[in-house]
C-alpha positions in Angstrom: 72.5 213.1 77.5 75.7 213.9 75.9 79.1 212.2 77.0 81.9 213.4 79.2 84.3 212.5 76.3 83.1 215.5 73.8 85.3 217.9 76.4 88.3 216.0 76.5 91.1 217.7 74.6 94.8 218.6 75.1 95.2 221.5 77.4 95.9 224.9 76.1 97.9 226.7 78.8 96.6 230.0 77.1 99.7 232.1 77.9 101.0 233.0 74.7 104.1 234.6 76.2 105.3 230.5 76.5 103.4 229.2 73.4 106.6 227.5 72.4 105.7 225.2 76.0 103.3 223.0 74.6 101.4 220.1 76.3 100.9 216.5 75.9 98.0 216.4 78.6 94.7 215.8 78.1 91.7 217.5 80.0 88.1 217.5 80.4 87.8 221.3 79.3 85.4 223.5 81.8 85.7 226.9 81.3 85.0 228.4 77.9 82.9 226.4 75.2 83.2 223.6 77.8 81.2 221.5 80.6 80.2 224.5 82.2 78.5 226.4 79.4 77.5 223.0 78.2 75.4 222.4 81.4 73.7 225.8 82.0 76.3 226.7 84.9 78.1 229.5 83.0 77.3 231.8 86.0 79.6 229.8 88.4 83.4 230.7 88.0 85.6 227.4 87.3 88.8 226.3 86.7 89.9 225.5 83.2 90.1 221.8 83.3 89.2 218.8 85.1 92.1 215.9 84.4 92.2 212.4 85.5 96.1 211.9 86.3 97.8 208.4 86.9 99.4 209.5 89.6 97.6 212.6 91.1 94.5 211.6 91.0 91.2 214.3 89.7 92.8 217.7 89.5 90.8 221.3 89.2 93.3 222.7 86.9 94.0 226.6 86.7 96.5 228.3 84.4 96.8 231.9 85.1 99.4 234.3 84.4 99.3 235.5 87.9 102.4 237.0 88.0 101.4 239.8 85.4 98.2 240.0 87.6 100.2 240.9 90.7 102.3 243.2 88.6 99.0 244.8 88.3 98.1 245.0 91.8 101.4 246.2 93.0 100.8 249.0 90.6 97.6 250.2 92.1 98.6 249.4 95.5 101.7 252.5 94.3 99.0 254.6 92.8 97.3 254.5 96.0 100.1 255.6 97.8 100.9 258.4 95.7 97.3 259.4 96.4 95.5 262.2 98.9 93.5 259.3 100.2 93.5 259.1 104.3 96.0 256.8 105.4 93.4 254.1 107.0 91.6 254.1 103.2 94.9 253.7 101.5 95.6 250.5 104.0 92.0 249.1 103.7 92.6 249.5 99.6 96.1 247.6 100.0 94.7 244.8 101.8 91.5 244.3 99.4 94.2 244.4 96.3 96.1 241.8 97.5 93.5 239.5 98.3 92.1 239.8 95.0 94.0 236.5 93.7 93.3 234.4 96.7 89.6 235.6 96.6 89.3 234.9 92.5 90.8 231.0 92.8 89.2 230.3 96.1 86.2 231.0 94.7 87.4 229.1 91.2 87.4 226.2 93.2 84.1 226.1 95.1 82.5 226.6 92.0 84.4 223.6 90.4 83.2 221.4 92.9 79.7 222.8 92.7 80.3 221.9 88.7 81.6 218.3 89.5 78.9 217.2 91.8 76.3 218.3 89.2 78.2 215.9 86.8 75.9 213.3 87.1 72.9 214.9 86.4 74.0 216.5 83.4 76.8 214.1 81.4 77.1 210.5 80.2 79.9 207.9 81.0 81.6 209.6 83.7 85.0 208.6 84.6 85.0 206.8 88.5 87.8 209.6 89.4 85.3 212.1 89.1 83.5 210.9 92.7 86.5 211.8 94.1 87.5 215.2 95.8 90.4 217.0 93.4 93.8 217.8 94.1 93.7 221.9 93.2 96.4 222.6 90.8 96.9 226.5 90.5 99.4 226.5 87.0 101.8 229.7 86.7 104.0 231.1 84.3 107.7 229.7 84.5 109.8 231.4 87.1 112.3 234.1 85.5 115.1 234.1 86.5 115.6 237.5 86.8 112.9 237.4 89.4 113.3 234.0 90.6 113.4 235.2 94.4 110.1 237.6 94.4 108.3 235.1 92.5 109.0 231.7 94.3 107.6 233.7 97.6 105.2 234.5 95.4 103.8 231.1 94.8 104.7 230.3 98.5 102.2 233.0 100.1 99.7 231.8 97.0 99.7 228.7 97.6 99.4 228.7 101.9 96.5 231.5 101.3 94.7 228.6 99.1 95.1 226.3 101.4 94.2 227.9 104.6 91.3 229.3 102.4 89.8 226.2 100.4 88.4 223.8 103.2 89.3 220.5 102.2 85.5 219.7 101.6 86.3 221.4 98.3 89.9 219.9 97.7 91.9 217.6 98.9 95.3 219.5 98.7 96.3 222.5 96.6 99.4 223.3 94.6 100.5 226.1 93.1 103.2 225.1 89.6 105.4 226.9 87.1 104.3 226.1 83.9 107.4 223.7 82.9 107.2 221.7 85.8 103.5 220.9 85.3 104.3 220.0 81.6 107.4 217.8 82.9 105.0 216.2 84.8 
């Protein structure tokens, strides 16, 4: 049985718009090449890391550019207005588009949990943490200034849609974090 330790690495935030924000922290990686591929559970969606934090506690950890994602959204949403569809389709399409991102890291997280209670089974030397139930830390790009208003109720709407949506038999708490205040952490 291979150890926990071989996926431990510093966290890559993967948005190469802030590659000069680099981190210190170190992760258990998931996602990718990681645990999940590792232990035959690549058909479960998951969060990019698992950490063990001093203070926090276990953390699912998600960077996402999800402001460029509701760019995308809010695109559609305008194409769909400009279109010949009935009005009742055009609201039904509206309201599926913008659940999207709630949808995708709702179900991020159950699969993470389904992940970390197969942990056992699968990987050497587990850390104690990793009994516990994670804190569910949804990373974002900085806020821009330019847009500081639109995206801070953004991450507002985000982040009481996760938690109204992940029961806290998944997590214990959820978060959603700029970028530089997660690395500041």
């Amino acid at each position: 049985m291979d150890c926990i330790s071989r996926f431990l690495e510093v966290m890559d935030h993967e948005m190469p718009q802030h590659s000069a924000l680099t981190s210190s922290r170190s992760g258990y990686k998931v996602d990718g090449e990681g645990i999940k591929k590792h232990c035959l559970l690549s058909g479960l969606k998951s969060v990019d890391y698992f950490e063990i934090n001093s203070e926090r506690g276990f953390l699912y950890v998600e960077f996402s550019d999800l402001f460029a994602h509701d760019v995308q959204i809010q695109y559609k949403i305008l194409q769909i207005s400009d279109s010949n569809l009935s009005p009742k389709i055009k609201k039904d399409l509206r309201k599926q588009f913008n659940k999207e991102i709630a949808n995708e890291l709702k179900q991020k997280a159950k699969d993470s949990r389904v992940i970390q209670l197969a942990l056992p089974e699968k990987l050497a030397n587990l850390p104690e943490k990793f009994n516990d139930k994670a804190l569910y830390v949804v990373v974002v790009p900085p806020i821009e200034e330019a847009n500081k208003v639109e995206q801070a109720r953004f991450i507002d709407d985000l982040k009481s849609k996760l938690t109204c949506s992940v029961p806290d038999t998944i997590a214990k708490s959820v978060i959603v974090v700029p970028l530089n205040h997660f690395l500041a952490s």
